[in-house]
C-alpha positions as CSV (number, residue, x, y, z in Angstrom):
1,X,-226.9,-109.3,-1.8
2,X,-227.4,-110.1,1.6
3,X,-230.2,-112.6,2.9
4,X,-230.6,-112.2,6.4
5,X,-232.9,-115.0,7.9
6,X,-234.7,-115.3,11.5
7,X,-232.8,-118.1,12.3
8,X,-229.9,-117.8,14.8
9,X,-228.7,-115.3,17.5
10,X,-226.6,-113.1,14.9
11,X,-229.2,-111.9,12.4
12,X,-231.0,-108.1,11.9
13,X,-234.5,-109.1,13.5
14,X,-233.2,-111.2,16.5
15,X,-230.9,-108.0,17.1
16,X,-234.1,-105.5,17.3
17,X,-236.2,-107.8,19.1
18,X,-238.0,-109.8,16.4
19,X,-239.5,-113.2,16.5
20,X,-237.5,-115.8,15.0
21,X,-238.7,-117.9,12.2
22,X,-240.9,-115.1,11.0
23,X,-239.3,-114.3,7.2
24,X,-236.4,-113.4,5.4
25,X,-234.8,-109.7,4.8
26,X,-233.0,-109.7,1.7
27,X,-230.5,-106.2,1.6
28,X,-229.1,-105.4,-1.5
29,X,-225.7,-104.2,-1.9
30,X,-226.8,-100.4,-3.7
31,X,-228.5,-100.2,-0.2
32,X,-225.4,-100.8,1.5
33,X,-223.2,-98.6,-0.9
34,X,-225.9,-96.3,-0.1
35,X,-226.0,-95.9,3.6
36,X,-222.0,-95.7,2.7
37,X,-221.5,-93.0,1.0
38,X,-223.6,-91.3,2.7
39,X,-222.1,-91.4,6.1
40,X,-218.5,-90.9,4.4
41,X,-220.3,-87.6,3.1
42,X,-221.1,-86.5,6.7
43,X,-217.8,-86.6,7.9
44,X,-215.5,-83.6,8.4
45,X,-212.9,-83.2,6.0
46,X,-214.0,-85.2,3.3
47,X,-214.1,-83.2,0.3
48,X,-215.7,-85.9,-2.3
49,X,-216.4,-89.5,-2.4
50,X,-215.5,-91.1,-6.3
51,X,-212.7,-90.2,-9.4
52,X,-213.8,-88.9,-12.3
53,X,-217.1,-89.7,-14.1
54,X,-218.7,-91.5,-10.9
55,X,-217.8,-87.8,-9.4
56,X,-219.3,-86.0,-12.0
57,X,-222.5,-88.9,-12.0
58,X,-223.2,-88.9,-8.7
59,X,-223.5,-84.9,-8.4
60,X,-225.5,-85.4,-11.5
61,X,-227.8,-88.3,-9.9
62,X,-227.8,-86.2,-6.7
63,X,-230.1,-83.2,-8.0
64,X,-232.6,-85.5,-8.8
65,X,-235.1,-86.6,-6.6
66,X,-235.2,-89.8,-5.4
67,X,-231.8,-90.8,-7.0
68,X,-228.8,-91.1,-5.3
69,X,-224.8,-91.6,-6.8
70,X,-223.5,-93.0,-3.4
71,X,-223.4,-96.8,-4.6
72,X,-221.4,-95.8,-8.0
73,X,-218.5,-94.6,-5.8
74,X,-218.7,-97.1,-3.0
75,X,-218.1,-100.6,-3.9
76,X,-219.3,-102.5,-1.3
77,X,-219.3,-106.6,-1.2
78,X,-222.1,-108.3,0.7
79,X,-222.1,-111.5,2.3
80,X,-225.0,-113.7,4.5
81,X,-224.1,-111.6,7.5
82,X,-221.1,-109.5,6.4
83,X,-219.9,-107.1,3.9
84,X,-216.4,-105.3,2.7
85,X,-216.8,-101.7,1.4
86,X,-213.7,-100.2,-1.1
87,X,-214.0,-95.9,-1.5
88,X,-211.7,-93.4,-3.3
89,X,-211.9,-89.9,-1.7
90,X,-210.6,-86.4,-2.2
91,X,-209.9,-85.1,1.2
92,X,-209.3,-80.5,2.1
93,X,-206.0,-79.6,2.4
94,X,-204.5,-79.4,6.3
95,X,-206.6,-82.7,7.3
96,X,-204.9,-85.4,9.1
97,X,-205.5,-88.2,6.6
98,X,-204.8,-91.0,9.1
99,X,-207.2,-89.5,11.5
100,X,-210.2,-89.0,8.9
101,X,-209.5,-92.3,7.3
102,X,-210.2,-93.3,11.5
103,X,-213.3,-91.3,11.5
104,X,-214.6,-92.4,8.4
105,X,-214.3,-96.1,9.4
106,X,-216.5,-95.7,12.6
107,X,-219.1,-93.5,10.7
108,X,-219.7,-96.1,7.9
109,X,-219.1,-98.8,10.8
110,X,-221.8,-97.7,12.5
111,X,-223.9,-96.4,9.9
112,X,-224.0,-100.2,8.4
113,X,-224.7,-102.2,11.4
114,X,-227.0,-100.6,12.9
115,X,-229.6,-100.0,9.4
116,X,-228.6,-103.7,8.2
117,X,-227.5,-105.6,10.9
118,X,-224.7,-107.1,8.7
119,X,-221.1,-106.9,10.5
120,X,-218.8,-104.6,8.6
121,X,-215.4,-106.7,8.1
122,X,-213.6,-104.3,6.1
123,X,-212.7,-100.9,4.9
124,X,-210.8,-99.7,2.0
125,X,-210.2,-96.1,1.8
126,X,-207.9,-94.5,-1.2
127,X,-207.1,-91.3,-1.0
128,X,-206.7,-90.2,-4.4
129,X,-206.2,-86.5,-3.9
130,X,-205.9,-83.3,-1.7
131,X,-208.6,-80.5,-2.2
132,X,-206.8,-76.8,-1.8
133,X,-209.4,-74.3,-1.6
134,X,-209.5,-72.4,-4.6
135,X,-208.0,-74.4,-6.9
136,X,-211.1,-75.5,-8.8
137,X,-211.9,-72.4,-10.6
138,X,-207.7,-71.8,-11.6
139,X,-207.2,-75.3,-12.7
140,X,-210.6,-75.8,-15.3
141,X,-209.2,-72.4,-17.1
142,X,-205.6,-74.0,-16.9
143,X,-206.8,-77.2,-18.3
144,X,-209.0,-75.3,-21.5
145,X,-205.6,-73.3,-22.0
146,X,-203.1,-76.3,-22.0
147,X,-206.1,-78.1,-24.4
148,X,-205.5,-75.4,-26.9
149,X,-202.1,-75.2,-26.6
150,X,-201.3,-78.3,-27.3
151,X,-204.1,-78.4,-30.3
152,X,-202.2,-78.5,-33.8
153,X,-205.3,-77.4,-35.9
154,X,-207.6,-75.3,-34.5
C-alpha cells in the first residue's frame, strides 16, 4: 500500500496543486491493479488479461456491479512513491507482440501516474498465448472429446 504524504516536491497533492502539510493519501495496491488492468484492457490487440481461473474470475467478477477482476490478474507491488506491476496476457493472432507489449507499457504508464501520482518503475508483461479467431468454440468441443476418450469407465 502506498502512503503518499504532503511533504516534499514528489508527492500526488504537491503534483495537482495541493497545499503541503495538509494529510496523508493512502492508495492501496487493488486500486493500482485496478487502474492496470484496466488500461491493459483498452489497448488494441490485447485479447485477455490473466491464465486460467483469474480469467474465468474476473469475467465472473466483471458482470457484477461494482466488482471488478482487474487486481486478481495484475500483480502490482507498491512502494512510498513507486510501484512494479507483473501481467500475463493472451494477445489476437497477426499482432506485433513487441509493439503491443510497447503500447501496453505507456497506457498503464500513464494510466498510473497520472490517478496516483506514484512513478511506475516497472513492467512485466508475459505473454502466455496467441488468440486465433475461431478457435474458442473448436477447441472446448475438442477438449470434452479428448476427456472422454481418454475416460476408462464411463
Amino acid at each position: 500500500m502506498a502512503d503518499v504524504e504532503s511533504l516534499g516536491g514528489s508527492s500526488t497533492t504537491d503534483r495537482s496543486g495541493g497545499q503541503a502539510g495538509r494529510g496523508r493519501t493512502t492508495i492501496a495496491d487493488n486500486v493500482v491493479a485496478t487502474i492496470a488492468g484496466i488500461a491493459i484492457r483498452e489497448t488494441d490487440g490485447v485479447y485477455s488479461v490473466g491464465r486460467g481461473a483469474s480469467r474465468a474470475l474476473g469475467a465472473v467478477t466483471g458482470r457484477v456491479s461494482g466488482s471488478s477482476g482487474h487486481g486478481r490478474a495484475v500483480k502490482v507491488e507498491v512502494g512510498e512513491k513507486q510501484t512494479a506491476i507483473d501481467v500475463d496476457i493472451v494477445v489476437e493472432y497477426g499482432i506485433p507482440i513487441h509493439e503491443l507489449a510497447e503500447q501496453v507499457r505507456t497506457h498503464v504508464t500513464d494510466a498510473v501516474e497520472t490517478m496516483t501520482g506514484l512513478e511506475v518503475v516497472e513492467i512485466n508483461i508475459n505473454v502466455f498465448d496467441v488468440h486465433v479467431p475461431g478457435e474458442e468454440e473448436e477447441g472446448s468441443e475438442d477438449e470434452e472429446n479428448r476427456r472422454r476418450a481418454s475416460a476408462r469407465v464411463q
